[in-house]
SENU-606409 format. One line per 4 residues: their letters; for each residue x, y, z of C-alpha. Coordinates in steps of 0.02 Angstrom, whole numbers, always signed. Example, Ala and Ser with C-alpha at 12.3 -4.5 7.8 and 13.67 -1.06 7.14 Angstrom:
SENU-606409
as = +615,-225,+390; +684,-53,+357
//
This chain:
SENU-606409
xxxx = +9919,-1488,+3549; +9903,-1370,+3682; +9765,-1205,+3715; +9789,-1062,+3792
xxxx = +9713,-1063,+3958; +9821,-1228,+3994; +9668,-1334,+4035; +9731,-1507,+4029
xxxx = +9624,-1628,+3903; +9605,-1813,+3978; +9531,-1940,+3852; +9563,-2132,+3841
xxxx = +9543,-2242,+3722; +9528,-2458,+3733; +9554,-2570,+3587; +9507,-2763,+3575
xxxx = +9312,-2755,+3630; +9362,-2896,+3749; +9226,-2956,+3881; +9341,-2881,+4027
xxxx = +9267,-2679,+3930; +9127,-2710,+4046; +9243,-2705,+4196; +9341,-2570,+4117
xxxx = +9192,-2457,+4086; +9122,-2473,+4249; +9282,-2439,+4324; +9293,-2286,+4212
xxxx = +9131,-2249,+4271; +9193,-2252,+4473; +9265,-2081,+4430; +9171,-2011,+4307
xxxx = +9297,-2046,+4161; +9265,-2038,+3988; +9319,-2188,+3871; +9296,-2217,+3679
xxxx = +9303,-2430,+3638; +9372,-2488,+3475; +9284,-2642,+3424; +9329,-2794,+3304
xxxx = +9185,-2868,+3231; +9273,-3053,+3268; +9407,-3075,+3408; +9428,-3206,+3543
xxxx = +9332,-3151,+3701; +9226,-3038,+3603; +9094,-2923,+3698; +8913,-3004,+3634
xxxx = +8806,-2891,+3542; +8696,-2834,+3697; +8886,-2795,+3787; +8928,-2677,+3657
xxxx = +8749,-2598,+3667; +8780,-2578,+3864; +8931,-2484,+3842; +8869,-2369,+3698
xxxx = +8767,-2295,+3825; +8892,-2219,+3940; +9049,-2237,+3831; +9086,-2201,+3636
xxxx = +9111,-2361,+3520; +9225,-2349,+3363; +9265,-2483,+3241; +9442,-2585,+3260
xxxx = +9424,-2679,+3066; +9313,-2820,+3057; +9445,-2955,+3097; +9573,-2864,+3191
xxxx = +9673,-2840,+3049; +9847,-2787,+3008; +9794,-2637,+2888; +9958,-2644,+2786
xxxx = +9988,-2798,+2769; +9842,-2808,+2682; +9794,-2793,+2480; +9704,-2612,+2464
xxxx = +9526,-2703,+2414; +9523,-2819,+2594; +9579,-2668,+2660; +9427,-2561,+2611
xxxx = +9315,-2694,+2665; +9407,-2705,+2863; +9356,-2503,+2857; +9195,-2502,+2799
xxxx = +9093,-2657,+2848; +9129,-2625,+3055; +9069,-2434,+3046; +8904,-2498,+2958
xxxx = +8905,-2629,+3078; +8947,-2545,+3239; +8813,-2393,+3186; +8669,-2535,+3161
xxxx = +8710,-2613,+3313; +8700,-2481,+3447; +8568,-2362,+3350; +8695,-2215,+3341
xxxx = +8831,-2132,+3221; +9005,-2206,+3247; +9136,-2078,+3231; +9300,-2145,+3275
xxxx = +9424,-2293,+3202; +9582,-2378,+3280; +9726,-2448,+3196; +9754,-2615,+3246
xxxx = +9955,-2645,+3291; +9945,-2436,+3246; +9983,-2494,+3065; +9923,-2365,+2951
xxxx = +9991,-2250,+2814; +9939,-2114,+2707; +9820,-2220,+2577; +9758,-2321,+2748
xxxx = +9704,-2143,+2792; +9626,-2091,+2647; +9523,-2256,+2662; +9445,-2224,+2831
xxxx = +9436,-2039,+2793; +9318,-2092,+2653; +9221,-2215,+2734; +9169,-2079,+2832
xxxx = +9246,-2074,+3005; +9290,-1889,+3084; +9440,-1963,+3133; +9565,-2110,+3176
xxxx = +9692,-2158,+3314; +9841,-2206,+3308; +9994,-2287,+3445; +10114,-2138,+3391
xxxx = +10156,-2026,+3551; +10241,-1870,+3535; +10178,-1778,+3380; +10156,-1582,+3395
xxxx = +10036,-1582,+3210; +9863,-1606,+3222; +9782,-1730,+3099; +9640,-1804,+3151
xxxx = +9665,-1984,+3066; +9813,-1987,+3159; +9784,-1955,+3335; +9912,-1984,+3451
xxxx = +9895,-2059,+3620; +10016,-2019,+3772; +10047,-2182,+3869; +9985,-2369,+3879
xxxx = +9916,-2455,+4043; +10060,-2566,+4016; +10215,-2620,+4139; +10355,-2528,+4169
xxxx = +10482,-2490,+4156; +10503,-2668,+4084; +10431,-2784,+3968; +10338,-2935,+4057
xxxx = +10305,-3105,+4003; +10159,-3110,+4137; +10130,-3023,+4300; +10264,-3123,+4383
xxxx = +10387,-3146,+4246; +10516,-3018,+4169; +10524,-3041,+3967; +10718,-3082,+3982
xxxx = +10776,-3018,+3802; +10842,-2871,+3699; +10661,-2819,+3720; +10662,-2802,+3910
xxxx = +10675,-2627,+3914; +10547,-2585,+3763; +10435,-2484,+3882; +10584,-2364,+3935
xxxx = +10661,-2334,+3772; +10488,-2316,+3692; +10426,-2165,+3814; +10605,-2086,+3802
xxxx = +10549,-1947,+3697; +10412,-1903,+3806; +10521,-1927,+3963; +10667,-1783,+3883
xxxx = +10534,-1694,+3814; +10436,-1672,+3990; +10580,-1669,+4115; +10534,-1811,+4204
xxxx = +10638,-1857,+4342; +10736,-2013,+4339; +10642,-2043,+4525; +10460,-2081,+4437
xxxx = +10521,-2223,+4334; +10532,-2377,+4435; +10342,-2384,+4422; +10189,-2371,+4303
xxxx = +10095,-2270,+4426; +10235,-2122,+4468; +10267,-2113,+4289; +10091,-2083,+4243
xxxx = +10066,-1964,+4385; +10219,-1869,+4363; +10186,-1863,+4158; +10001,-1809,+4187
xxxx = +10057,-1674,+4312; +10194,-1614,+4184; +10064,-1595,+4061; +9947,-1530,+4159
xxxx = +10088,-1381,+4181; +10082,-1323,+4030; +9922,-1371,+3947; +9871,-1487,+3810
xxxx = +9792,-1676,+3799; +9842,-1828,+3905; +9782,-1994,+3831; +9783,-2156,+3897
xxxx = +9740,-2316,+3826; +9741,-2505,+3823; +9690,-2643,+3824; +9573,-2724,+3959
xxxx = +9623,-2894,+3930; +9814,-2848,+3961; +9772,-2738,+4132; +9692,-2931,+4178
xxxx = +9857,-3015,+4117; +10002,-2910,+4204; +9872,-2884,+4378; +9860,-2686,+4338
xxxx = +9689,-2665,+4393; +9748,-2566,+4562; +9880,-2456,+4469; +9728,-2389,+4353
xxxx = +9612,-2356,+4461; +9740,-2276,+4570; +9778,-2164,+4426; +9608,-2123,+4366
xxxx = +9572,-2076,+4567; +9698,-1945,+4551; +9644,-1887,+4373; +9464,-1853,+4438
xxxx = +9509,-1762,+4583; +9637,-1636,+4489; +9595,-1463,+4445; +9545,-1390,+4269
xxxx = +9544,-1561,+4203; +9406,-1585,+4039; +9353,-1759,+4002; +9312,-1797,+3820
xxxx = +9288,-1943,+3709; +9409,-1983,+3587; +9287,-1904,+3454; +9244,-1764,+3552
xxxx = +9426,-1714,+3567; +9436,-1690,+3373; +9247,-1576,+3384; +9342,-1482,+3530
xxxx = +9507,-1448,+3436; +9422,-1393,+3282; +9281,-1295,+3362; +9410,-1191,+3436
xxx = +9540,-1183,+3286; +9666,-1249,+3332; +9794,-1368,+3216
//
């Protein structure tokens, strides 16, 4: 998705509700960022009820399922009832309409759609990167406050398997696609920067997400903030929630 005055969209997006939000969202808050929270109903380290209030009033909430739960590998009944029970929830709990729903593990497909379509969400999100079609139940995010260019056990351990270079091979479309040199990969931070710059170029949405309890496993506090430091400063930058992206895109027609 790009428009035509090649104003660069920056949303992100964090999935979990974990107790460690509250750190994220102030952090977010540090440079006036913009973040929509996808909340379980039941997950270990839960934000309490009051948490999830807090952040509802500087940050969007959207539902994440009921029980974190894999959508398709779930029977189509169970699967209504993850939808449907979090947004009624979610709306109860912080006094205001909830708009947006994450796919836990990204699993979705086109009846998985059709269920949070009609539970009456504007719009879903999804793990999928590179995708040039608009649909709004299957928003696509840009890159992952996760290590790289390798997989990591823990902050101090490499994840010595055939999955060691995950992180590489799974941004390979966006680095061909984007030109980026070969120079900004030994590092999450000049890959972001370099990526968000390259969008930024020629116009169109850069979304990050993650998870907060993962930036607190693999000691990425300092590489986020570094990043969001240089997002706020950077010209014709426009910071939107996750469900304000969709009202933004369609507002101004474009698909």
């Amino acid at each position: 998705m790009a428009n035509s005055n090649k104003k660069i969209i920056f949303t992100t997006s964090w999935d979990d509700g974990h107790q460690l939000d509250l750190r994220l969202a102030d952090l977010l808050d540090r440079y006036g960022i913009k973040g929509t929270f996808y909340v379980p109903k039941f997950f270990d380290g839960r934000l309490s009820d009051q948490e999830i209030k807090k952040i509802s009033l500087r940050h969007e909430i959207g539902a994440h399922t009921v029980n974190h739960a894999f959508l398709l590998e779930t029977d189509k009944g169970a699967a209504t009832r993850e939808i449907t029970e979090p947004k009624e929830w979610l709306t109860n709990l912080i006094g205001q309409p909830v708009k947006m729903f994450s796919y836990p593990k990204g699993q979705y497909d086109l009846q998985i759609k059709a269920l949070v379509q009609a539970a009456g969400f504007s719009g879903a999100r999804t793990v999928d990167i590179i995708k040039d079609d608009y649909d709004r139940f299957a928003l696509p995010v840009s890159l992952q406050v996760y290590p790289f260019p390798f997989r990591r056990r823990s902050a101090q351990r490499l994840h010595w398997s055939k999955f060691l270079l995950e992180p590489l091979f799974y941004y390979w479309p966006v680095i061909r696609k984007y030109h980026i040199s070969a120079r900004s990969l030994f590092n999450w931070n000049s890959f972001a920067r370099d990526y968000f710059r390259s969008v930024q170029r020629k116009g169109g949405v850069f979304h990050l997400w993650g998870h907060s309890w993962e930036i607190e496993k693999y000691g990425l506090w300092g590489k986020l903030e570094k990043f969001l430091k240089m997002v706020s400063v950077s010209e014709d930058v426009l910071l939107l929630t996750n469900s304000q992206l969709i009202d933004y895109y369609e507002n101004i027609n474009i698909k």
